[in-house]
N, C-alpha and C positions, 0 to 999 in steps of 0.2 A: 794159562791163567793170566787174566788180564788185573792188574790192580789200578788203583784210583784214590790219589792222596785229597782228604780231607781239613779243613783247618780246624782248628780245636772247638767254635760254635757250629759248625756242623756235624763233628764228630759226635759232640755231647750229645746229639740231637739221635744220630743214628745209632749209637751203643744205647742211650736208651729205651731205642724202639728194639731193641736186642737182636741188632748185627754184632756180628765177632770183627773184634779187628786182627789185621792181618799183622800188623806192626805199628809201634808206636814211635814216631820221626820225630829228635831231638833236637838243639840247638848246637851239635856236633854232629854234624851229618855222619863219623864213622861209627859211635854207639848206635843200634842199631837192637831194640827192643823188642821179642818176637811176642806174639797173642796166637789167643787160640785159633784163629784160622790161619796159621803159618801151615799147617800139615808137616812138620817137619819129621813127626818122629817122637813117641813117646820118650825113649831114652834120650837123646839131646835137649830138650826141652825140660827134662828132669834136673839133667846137667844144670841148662841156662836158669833155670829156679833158683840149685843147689848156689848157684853163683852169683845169685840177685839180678838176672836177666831176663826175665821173662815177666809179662805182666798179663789178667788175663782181664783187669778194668784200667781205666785211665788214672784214679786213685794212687792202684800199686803203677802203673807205669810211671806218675809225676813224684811220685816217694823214691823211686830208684832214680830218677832225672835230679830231683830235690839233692840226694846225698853225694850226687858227684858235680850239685852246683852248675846242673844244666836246667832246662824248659823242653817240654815236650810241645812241639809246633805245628805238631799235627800228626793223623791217624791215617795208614795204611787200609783200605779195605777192598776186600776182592771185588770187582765191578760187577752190577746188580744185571741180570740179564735184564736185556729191552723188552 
């Protein structure tokens, strides 16, 4: 799987033409925010919920980024085929 980081006016662009993001990239590069196309694994991703880590719009990922007084800087998303 090849991924492909986005800046946030691109992102907005391509989550609303309704790609998944892979991950949402914060102003702490170690938080590390999974979205639906992570494929991690129902139960983990339950977890990461259960724990205010998981986001599956930009909204809930900059409300979790918001409460720990980070910025989301941009979106993870899996590279489009050619």
């Amino acid at each position: 799987m090849i991924l492909n980081l986005a800046d946030i006016e691109e992102a907005g662009k391509r989550l609303a033409s309704g790609e998944q993001p892979y991950e949402f990239r914060t102003s702490d590069s170690t938080l590390r925010i999974p979205g639906p196309a992570c494929g991690f694994g129902a139960e983990y991703l339950q977890r990461c919920r259960t724990n205010g880590m998981y986001a599956e719009s930009l909204e809930e990922a900059q409300a979790i980024a918001h409460a720990r007084n980070l910025i989301i800087t941009g979106v993870w998303f899996v590279k489009r085929p050619s």
